[in-house]
C-alpha positions as CSV (number, residue, x, y, z in Angstrom):
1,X,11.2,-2.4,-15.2
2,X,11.3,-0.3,-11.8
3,X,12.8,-1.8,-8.7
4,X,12.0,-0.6,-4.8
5,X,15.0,-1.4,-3.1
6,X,15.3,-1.5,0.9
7,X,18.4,-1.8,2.7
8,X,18.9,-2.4,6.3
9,X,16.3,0.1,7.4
10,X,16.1,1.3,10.7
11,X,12.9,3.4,11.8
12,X,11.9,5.0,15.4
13,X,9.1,7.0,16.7
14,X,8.9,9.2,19.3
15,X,5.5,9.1,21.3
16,X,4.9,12.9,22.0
17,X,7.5,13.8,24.9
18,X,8.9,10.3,25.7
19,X,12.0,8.7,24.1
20,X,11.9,7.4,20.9
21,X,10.8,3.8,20.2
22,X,12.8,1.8,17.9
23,X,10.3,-0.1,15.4
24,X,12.4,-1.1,12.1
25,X,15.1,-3.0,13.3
26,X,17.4,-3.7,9.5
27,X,14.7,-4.8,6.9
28,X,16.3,-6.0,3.6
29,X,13.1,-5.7,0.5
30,X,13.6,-5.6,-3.3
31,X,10.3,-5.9,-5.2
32,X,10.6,-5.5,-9.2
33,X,7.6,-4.7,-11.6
34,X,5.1,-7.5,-12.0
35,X,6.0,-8.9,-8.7
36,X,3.3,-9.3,-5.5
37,X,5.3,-9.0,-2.7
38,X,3.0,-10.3,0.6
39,X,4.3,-8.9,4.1
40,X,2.4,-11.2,7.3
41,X,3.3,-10.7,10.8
42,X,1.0,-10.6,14.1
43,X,0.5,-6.8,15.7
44,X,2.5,-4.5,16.2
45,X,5.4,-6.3,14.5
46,X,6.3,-2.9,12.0
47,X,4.5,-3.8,8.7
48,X,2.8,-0.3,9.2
49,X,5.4,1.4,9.8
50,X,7.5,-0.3,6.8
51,X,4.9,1.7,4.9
52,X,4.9,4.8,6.2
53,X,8.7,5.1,6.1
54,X,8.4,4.6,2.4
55,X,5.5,7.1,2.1
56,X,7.5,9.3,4.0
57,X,5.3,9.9,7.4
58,X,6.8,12.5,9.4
59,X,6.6,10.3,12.4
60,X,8.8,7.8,11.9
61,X,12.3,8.4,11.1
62,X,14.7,7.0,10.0
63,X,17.9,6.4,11.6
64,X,19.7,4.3,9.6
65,X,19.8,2.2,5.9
66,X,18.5,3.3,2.7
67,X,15.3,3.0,0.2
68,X,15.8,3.7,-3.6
69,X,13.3,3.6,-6.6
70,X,15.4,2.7,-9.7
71,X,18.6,4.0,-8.2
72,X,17.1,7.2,-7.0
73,X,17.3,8.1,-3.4
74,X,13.7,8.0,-1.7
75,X,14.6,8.8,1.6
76,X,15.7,12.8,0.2
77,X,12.3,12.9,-1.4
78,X,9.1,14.5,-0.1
79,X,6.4,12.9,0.5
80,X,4.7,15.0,-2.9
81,X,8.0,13.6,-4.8
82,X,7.8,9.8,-3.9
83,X,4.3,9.9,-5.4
84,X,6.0,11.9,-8.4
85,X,8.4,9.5,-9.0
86,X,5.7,6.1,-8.7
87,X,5.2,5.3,-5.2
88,X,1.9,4.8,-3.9
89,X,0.3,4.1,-0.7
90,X,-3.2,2.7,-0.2
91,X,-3.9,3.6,3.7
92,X,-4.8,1.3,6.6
93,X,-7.1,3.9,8.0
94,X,-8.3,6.4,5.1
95,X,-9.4,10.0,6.3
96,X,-12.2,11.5,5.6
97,X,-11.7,14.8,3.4
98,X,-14.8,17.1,3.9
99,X,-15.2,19.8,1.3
100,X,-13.4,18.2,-1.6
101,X,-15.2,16.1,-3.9
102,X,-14.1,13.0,-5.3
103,X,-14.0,14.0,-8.2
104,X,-11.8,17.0,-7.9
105,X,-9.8,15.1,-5.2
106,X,-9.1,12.4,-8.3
107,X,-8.2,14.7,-10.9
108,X,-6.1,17.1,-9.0
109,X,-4.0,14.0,-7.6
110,X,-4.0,12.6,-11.4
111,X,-2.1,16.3,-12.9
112,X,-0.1,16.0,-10.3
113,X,1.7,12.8,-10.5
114,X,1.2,13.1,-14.5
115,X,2.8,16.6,-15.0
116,X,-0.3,18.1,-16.4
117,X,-4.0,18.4,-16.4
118,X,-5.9,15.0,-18.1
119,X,-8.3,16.2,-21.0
120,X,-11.3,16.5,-19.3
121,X,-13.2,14.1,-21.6
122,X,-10.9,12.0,-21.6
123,X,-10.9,12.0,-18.0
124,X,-14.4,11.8,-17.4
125,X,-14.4,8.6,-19.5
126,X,-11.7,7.3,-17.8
127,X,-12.9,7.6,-14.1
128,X,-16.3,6.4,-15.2
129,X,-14.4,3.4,-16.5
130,X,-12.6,2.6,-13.4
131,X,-15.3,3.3,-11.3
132,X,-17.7,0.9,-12.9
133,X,-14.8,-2.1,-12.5
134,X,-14.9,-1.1,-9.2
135,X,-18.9,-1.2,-8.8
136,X,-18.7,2.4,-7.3
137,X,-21.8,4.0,-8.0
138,X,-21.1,6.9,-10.5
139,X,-22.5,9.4,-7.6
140,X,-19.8,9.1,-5.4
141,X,-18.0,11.6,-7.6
142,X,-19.7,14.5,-6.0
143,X,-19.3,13.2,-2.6
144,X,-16.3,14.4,0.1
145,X,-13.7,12.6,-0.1
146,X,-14.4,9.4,2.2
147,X,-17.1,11.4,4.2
148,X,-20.0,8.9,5.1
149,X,-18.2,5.8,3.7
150,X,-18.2,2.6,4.7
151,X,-15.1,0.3,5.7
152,X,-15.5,-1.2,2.2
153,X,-16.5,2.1,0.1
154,X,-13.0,3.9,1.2
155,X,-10.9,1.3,0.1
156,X,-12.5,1.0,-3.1
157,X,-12.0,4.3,-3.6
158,X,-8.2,3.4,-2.6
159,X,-8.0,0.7,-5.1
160,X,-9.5,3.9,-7.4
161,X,-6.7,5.9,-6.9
162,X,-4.5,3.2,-7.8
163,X,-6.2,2.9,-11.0
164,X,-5.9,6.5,-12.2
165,X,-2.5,7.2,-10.7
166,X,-0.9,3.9,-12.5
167,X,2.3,4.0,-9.7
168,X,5.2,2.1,-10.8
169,X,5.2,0.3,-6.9
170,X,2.0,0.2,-4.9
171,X,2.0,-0.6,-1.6
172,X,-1.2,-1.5,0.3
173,X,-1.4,-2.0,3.6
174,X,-4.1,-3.8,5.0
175,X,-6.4,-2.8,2.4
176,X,-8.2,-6.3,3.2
177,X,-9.2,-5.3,6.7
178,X,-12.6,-4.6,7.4
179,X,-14.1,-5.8,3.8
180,X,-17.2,-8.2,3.5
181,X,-16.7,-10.9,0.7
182,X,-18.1,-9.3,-2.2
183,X,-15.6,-6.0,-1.4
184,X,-12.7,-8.2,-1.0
185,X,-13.3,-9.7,-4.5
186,X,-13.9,-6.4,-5.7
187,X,-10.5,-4.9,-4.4
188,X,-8.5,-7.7,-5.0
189,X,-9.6,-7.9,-8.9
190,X,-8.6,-4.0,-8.6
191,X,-4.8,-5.4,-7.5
192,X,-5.2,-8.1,-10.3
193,X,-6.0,-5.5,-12.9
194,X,-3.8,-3.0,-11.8
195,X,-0.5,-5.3,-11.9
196,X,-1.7,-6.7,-15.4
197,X,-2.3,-3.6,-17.3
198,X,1.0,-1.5,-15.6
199,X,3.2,-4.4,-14.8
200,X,3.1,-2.3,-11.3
201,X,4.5,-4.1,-8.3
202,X,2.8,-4.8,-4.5
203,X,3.5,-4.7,-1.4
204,X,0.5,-6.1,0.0
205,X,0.6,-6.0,3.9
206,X,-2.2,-8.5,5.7
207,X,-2.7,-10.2,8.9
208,X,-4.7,-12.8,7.0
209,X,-4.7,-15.1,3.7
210,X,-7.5,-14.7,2.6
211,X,-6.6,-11.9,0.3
212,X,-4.1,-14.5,-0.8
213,X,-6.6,-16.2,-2.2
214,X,-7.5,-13.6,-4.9
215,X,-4.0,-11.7,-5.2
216,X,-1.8,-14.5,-5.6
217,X,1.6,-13.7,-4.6
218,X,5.0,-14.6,-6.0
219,X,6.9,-13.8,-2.6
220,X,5.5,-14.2,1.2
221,X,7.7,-12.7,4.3
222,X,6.8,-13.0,7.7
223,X,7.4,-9.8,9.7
224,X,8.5,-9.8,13.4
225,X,9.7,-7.9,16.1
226,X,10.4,-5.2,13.3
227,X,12.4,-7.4,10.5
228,X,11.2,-9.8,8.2
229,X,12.2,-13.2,9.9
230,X,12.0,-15.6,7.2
231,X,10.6,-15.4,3.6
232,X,8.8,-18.0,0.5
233,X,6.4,-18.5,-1.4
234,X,2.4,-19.0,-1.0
235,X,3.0,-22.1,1.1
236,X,4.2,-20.0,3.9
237,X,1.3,-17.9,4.1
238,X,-1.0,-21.1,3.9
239,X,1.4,-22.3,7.4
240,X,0.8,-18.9,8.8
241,X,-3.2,-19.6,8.3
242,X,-2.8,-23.1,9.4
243,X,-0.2,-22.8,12.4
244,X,-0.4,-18.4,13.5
245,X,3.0,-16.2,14.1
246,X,4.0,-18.5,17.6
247,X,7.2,-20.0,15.5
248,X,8.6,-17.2,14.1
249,X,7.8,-14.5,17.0
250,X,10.2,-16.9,19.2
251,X,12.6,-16.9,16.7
252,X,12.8,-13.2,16.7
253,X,12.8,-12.8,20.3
């Protein structure tokens, strides 16, 4: 069992030469293994940056409270160690990586986090594996890294990653945006698979349910004006679908 803990975090970003912007205003967070931990809030609320401060993003720093994986302290990590130790972040936005192959791009990721190189035919078999849950077409391998992808190809290849790499906590954020129907039942059945075979928790991040739908979760909190405002179960997100963000944005005002 692994536990991400978040205490009170406070997070700011400073917009090139201006004065820094507070955005994390005291978020309180566990999620345990086997958990699916859903984080909903209208733009601009801090969901992003929630993520990023437990990736580690040089931008946003933190000012105040704490985040620990199974007692240790994240926040004196790098961002190399936190993906060490079984933290993983499947990105909003993926870059595009020319000059690397998938393939090298997988297996150079896979010996680091594992602490040495995977048997290569072991490894070939299990990429081929995971790409064919996926319905990635085998020749992506010898593509760049996210060059020439769709919306819906790079975050398959996200939900790829998080298949190899096996993270102890895997937080996704917004990994639904931008997918068609048959990609969104792809990558969700990715999650699905992911949690059952490694008992890994999620932090899924989403504007919208209809991941919900797919990736059921045990715990829904609605994110605003940089905390989490109130928290449930799936009923929530299904008011949140029904009713939008008005309630709880005035409440956080």
């Amino acid at each position: 069992m692994s536990t991400l803990e978040i205490r009170d975090l406070h997070v700011e970003i400073t917009p090139g030469d201006d004065e820094p912007i507070q955005i994390l205003k005291g978020v309180d967070l566990t999620v345990k293994s086997g958990e699916t931990h859903a984080i909903m809030g209208p733009n601009g609320s801090g969901k992003s940056t929630l993520s990023y401060a437990i990736a580690g993003h040089p931008k946003y720093q933190v000012t105040s409270g704490s985040i620990t994986l199974d007692g240790e302290n994240v926040l004196e990590m790098s961002v190399d160690e936190r993906a060490r130790a079984g933290l993983f972040l499947a990105m909003q936005y993926p870059i595009e990586v020319p000059g690397v192959s998938m393939s090298n791009f997988l297996r150079t990721a896979a010996t680091a986090v594992r602490g040495e190189a995977p048997k290569l035919r072991h490894w070939v078999k299990e990429v081929k594996e995971a790409m064919k849950e996926l319905e990635i077409d085998s020749a992506f391998a010898d593509r760049a890294v996210n060059e020439g992808f769709s919306g819906g190809e790079k975050k398959r290849h996200e939900i790829l990653q998080l298949s190899l790499l096996k993270p102890k906590i895997a937080v996704l954020d917004e990994t639904d945006s931008g997918l068609d129907v048959d990609a969104l039942r792809v990558v969700s059945e990715g999650v699905n698979r992911y949690k059952e075979r490694e008992n890994g928790g999620v932090l899924l991040i989403t504007h919208y349910s209809r991941i919900l739908r797919y990736v059921q979760p045990d715990f829904v909190h609605v994110f605003a004006s940089g905390r989490i405002v109130e928290s449930g179960g799936k009923e929530l997100a299904d008011e949140l679908e029904a009713n939008g963000y008005v309630r709880f944005t005035k409440a956080a005002v």
